[in-house]
C-alpha positions in Angstrom: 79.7 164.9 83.2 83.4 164.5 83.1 85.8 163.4 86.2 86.7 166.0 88.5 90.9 166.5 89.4 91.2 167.2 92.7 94.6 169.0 94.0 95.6 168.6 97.4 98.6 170.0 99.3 101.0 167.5 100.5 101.9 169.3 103.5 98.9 169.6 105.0 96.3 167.9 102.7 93.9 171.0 101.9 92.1 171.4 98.8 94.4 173.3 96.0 91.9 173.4 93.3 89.3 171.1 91.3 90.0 171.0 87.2 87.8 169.1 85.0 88.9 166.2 83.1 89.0 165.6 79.6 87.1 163.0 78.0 87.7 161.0 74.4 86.6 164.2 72.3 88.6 166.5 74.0 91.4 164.2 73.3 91.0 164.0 69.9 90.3 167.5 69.3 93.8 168.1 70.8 95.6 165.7 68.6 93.6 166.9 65.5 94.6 170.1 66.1 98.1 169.3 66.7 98.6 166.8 63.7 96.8 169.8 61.3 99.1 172.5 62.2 101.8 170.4 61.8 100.6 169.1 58.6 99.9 172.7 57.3 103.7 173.9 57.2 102.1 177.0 56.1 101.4 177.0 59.7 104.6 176.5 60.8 106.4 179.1 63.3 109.5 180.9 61.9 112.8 180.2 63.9 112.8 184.5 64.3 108.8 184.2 65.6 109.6 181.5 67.9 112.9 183.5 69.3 110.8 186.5 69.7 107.4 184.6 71.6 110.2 182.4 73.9 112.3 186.1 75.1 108.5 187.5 75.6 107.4 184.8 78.0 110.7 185.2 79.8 110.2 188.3 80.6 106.6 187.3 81.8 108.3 184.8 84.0 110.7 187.2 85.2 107.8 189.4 86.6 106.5 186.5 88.6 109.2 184.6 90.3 107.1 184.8 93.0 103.9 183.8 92.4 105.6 180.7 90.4 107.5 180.0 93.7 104.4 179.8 95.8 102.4 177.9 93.4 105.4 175.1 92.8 105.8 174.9 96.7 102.3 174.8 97.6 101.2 171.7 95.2 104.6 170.3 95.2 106.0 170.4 98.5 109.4 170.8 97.3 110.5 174.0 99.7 110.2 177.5 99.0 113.5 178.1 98.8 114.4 175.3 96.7 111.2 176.3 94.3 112.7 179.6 94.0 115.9 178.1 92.7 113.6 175.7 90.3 111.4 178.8 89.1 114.7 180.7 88.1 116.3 178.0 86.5 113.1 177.5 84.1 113.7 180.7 83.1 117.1 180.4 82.5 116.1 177.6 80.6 113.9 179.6 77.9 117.0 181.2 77.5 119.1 177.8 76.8 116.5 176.8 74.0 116.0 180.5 72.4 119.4 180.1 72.2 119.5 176.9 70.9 117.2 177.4 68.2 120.4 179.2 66.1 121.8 176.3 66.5 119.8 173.7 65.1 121.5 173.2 61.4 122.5 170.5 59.5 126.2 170.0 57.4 127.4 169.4 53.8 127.8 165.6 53.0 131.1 165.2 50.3 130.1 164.2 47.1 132.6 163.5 43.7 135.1 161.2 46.2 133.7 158.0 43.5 133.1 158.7 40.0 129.2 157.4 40.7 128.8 160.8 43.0 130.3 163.8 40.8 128.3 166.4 39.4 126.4 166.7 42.6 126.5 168.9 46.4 124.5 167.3 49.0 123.6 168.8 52.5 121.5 168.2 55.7 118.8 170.2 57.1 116.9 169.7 60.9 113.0 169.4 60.6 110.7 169.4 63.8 109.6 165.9 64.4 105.9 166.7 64.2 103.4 166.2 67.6 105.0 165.7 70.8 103.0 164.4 73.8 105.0 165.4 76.9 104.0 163.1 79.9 105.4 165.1 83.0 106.5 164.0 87.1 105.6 166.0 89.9 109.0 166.7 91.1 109.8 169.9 89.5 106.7 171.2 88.6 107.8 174.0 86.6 111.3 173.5 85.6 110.2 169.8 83.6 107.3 171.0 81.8 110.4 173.5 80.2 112.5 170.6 79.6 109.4 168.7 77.9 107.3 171.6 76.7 109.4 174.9 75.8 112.0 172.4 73.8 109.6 171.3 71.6 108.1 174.8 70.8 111.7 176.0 70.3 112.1 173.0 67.9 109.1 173.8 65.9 106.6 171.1 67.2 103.3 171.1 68.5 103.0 169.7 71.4 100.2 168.2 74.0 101.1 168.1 77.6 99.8 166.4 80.6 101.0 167.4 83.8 101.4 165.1 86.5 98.0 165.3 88.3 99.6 165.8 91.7 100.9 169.1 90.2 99.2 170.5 87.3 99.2 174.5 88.1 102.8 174.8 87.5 102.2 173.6 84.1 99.0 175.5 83.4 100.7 179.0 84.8 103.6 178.2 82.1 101.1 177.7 79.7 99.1 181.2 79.8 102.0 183.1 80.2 103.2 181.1 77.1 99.7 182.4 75.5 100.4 185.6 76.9 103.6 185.9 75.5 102.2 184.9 71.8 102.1 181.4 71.1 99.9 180.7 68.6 96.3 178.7 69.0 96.8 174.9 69.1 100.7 174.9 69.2 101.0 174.3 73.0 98.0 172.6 75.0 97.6 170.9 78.0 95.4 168.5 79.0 94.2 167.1 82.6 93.5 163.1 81.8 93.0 159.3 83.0 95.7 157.2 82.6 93.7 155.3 80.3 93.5 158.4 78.0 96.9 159.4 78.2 97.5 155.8 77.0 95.4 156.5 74.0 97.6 159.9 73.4 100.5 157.8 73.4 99.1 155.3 71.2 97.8 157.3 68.6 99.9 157.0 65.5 99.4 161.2 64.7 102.0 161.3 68.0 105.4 161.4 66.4 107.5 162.4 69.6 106.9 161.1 73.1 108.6 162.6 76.2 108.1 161.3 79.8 109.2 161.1 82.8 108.0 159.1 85.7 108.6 155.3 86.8 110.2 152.6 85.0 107.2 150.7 85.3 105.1 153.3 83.6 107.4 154.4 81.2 108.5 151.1 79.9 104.9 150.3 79.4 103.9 153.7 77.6 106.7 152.8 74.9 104.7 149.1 74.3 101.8 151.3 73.1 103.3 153.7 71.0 102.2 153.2 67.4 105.3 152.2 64.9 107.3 155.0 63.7 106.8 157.0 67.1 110.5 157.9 68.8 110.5 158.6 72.5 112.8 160.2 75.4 111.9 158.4 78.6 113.3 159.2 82.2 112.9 156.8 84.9 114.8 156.9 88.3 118.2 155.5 90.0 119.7 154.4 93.3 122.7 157.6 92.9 125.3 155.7 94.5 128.5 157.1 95.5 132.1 155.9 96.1 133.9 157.4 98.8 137.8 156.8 99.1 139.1 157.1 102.8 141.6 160.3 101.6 138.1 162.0 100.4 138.2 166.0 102.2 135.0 165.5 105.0 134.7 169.0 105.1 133.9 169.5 101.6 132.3 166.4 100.7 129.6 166.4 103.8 127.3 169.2 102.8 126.9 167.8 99.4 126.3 164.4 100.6 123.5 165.7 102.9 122.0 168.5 100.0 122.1 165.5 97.3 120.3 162.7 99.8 117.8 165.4 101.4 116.7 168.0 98.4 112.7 167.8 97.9 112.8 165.0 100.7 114.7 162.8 98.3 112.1 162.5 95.6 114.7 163.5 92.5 115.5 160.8 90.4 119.2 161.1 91.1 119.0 161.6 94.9 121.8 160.7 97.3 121.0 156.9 98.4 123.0 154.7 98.4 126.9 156.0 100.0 129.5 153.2 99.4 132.2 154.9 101.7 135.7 152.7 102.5 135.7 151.0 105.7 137.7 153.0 107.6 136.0 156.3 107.4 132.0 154.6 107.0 130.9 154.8 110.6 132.5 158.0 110.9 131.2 159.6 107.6 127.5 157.9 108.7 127.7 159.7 112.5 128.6 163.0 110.7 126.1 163.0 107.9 123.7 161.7 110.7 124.7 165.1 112.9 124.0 167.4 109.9 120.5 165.6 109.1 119.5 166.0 112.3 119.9 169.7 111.7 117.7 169.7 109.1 114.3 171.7 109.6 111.2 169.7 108.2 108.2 171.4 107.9 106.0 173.2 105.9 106.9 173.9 102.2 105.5 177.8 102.0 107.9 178.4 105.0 111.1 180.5 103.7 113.6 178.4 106.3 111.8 175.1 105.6 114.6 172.8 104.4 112.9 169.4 103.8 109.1 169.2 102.8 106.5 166.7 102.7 106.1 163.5 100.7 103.8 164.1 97.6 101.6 161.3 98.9 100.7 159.7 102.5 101.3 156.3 101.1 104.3 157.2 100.4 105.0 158.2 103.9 104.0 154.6 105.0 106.4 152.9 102.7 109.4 154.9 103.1 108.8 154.2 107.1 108.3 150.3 105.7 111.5 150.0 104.6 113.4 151.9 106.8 111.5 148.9 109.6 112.6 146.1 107.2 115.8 147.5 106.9 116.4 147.8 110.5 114.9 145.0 111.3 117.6 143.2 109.0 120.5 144.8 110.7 120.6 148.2 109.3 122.0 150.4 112.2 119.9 153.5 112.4 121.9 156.9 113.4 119.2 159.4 113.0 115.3 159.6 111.9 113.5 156.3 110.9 110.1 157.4 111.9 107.1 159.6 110.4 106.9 163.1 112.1 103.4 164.0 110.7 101.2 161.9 108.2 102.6 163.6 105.4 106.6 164.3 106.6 109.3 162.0 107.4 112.7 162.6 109.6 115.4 163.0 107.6 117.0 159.1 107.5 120.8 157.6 107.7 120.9 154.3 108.2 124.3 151.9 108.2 125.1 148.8 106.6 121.8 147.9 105.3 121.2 143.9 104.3 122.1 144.3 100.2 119.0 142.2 100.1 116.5 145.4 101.8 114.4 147.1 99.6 116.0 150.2 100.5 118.9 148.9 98.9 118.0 146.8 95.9 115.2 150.1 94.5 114.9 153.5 94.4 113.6 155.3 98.0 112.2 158.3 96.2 112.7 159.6 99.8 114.7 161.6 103.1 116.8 158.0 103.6 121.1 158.4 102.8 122.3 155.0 103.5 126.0 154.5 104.0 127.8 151.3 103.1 131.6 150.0 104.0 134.1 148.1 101.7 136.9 147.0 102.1 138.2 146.8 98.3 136.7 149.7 95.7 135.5 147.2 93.4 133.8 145.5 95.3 131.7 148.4 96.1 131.6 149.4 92.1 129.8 145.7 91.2 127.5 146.6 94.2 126.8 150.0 92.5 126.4 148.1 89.3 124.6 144.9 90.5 120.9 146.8 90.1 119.1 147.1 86.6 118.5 150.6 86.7 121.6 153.3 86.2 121.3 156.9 86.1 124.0 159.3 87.6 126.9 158.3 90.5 129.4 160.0 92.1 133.3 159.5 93.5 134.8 161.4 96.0 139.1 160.7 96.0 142.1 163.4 95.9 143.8 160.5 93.5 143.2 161.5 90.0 144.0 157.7 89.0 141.5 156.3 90.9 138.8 159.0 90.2 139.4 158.0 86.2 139.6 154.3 86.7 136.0 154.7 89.3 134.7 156.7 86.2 135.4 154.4 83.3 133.5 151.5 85.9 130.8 152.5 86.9 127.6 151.7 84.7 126.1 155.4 84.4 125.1 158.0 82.2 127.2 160.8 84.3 129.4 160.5 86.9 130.4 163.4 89.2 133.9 163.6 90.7 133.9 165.3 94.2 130.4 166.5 93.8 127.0 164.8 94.8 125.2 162.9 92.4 122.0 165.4 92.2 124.0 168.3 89.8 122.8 169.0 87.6 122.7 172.3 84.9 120.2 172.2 82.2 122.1 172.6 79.0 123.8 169.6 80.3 122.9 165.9 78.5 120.7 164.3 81.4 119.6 160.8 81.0 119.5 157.1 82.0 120.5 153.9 80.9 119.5 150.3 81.1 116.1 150.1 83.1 116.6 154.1 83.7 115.3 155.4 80.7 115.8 155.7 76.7 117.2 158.7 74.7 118.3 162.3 76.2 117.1 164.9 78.2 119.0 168.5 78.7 117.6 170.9 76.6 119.8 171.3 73.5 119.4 167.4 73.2 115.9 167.2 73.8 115.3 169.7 71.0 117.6 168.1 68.7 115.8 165.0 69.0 112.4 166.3 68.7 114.1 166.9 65.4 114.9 164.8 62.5 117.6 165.2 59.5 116.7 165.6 56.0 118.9 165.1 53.2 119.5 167.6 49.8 121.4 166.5 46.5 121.7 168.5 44.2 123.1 166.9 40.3 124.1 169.7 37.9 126.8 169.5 35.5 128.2 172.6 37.3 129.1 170.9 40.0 132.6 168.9 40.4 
């Protein structure tokens, strides 16, 4: 008998559901099935099928915003009004890849420039890729299983996805109504799995395209087993910092700042963390995001004025309260929170002038902790923002064009907001990190076009200049 999943609430730890778990044959029949449709491009989905199944399941979704909302709040924790804002940008993001699919196209290449290359007409065409294993985080339950799931479809793969196992209804909903909408048998599956077996899916060399997104440690080591030949997306995580010049506008900037460090409890990958804010505003700009924090109602997810929800795990709980201590206990100042409310929540955190040596400030909290920094010279607070291996999005906040576009062109990121908190994000947008943060492109017009590969026509006919 195979392993039992079992689902449990973050906020309060009951029982969401028990799915079985698949063992080596369901495995392979998954990839079989995959690789053979794919292989059969008999099989293969029309760009006008595909447009019409993707506007279907819209609709679908459409009809139950709600129902998505409570089931991405309940296994998530991520609150109900900020799952509501998830659930309708999923939809919005069918919409961004049926859209997209009109746009996948190649170009002519010139021929008859050399006397070697007249007589012919050459062009590029877009193929799918072939398999894609999609390897999802528990974050945004809904809204990444588009990114990883719906882009591939819309590119023409098949594709195998494995939820996180924190959060796997989100994924299975999507799928049925993806059934329900027309998808044909085999050409979007999902799969509940060991990590051992997900290793295996990654490995096999019938995978062509792997998307995932989780830790660097995970990710990084996924991409050792790929078999040769097998091209991969993967999206790790960041320390978000920000640069805050002292003629920065408090009243605009300060909601941001607190949205971008406190959304989902600060479990996104480009959470507000780590605030580098010029000496002469820092404790003030601290105390202030401190006040609004404070604010801040923690509670249950399912709740509709719940701002800040559980941690997906208790031991996560424990080591976000860890490294607040060490930080602390290192001379951090703390201005609000540092301490566990409930087994499975944490008060919203701002601490001051942590040691650059703290945890907290050399990796990624993946928690409800802003910590606020003062320099004295800009770049001295840029090489700070650079100094760690991993680098995702940042932000700057300055009325002085100049010094936004010199803060810009320094930083080490893949996007850097000006007056705006690091978390923005819109999903036609390229999203991605670099360095130790991840490998190729999410957003999902880029993650179609790379679950896509170019193939090039020549024509020779005498007809031809």
């Amino acid at each position: 008998m195979n392993d039992q999943l079992k689902v449990y609430a973050p906020f309060d730890r009951t029982l969401i559901g028990t799915l079985p778990m698949a063992g080596v044959d369901e495995l392979e029949q998954k990839i079989a099935t995959a690789h053979d449709l794919f292989q059969d491009r008999d099989q293969w989905i029309p760009a006008y099928k595909r447009i019409a199944i993707l506007e279907k399941a819209r609709a679908l979704m459409e009809d139950k915003i709600e129902d998505l909302t409570k089931i991405a709040a309940q296994e998530g924790g991520k609150p109900y009004q900020d799952s509501m804002v998830e659930v309708k940008r999923a939809i919005n993001g069918l919409k961004i890849a049926t859209e997209e699919i009109s746009h996948m196209k190649g170009g002519q290449i010139p021929m008859g420039i050399t006397e070697s290359s007249i007589n012919r007409l050459a062009f590029t065409i877009r193929e799918p890729i072939g398999v894609v294993a999609s390897l999802s985080a528990f974050n945004h339950p809904l809204n990444l299983i588009v990114h990883q799931v719906i882009t591939a479809f819309a590119a023409g793969c098949p594709v195998i996805v494995k939820p996180a196992s924190k959060t796997p209804y989100s994924c299975m909903a999507l799928v049925e109504i993806l059934k329900e909408a027309g998808v044909p048998e085999g050409w979007v599956q999902s799969i509940h799995c060991s990590n051992e077996l997900s290793e295996k899916l990654v490995g096999d060399p019938r995978i062509n395209f792997l998307s995932f997104i989780g830790s660097a440690k995970v990710g990084w080591s996924l991409k050792s087993k790929m078999a040769p030949g097998t091209r991969c997306a993967l999206e790790h995580g960041g320390a978000a910092p920000v640069i805050v010049e002292k003629d920065s506008p408090f009243e605009e900037m300060l909601p941001l700042l607190v949205k971008g460090g406190f959304y989902h409890a600060g479990q996104v990958c480009v959470s507000v963390q780590k605030v580098f804010a010029h000496n002469s505003i820092a404790e003030k700009l601290a105390n202030d995001i401190a006040a609004e924090a404070k604010k801040l109602k923690v509670g249950n997810p399912l709740s509709e004025d719940t701002e800040v929800g559980p941690l997906i795990e208790t031991e996560e709980v424990d080591r976000v309260d860890e490294w607040v201590k060490e930080a602390i206990s290192g001379g951090a100042k703390l201005l609000c929170g540092g301490k566990k409310i409930s087994d499975t929540c944490y008060e919203p955190t701002v601490l001051l002038n942590p040691s650059n040596e703290a945890k907290i400030s050399q990796q990624e909290v993946f928690g409800p902790v802003v910590c606020v920094y003062a320099y004295e010279e800009r770049e001295e607070a840029i090489a700070l923002a650079n100094s760690l291996e991993f680098h995702f999005q940042a932000a700057v906040f300055t009325k002085d064009l100049d010094i936004a576009l010199d803060t810009v062109q320094k930083l080490n990121a893949t996007a850097v907001m000006v007056n705006d908190h690091t978390a923005f994000r819109v999903d036609w947008m390229p999203f991605g990190g670099r360095d130790a943060s991840g490998e190729g492109m999410g957003g999902i017009p880029y993650s179609m076009h790379e679950m896509t590969r170019e193939k090039l026509m020549v024509f020779k006919s005498k007809y031809l200049p």
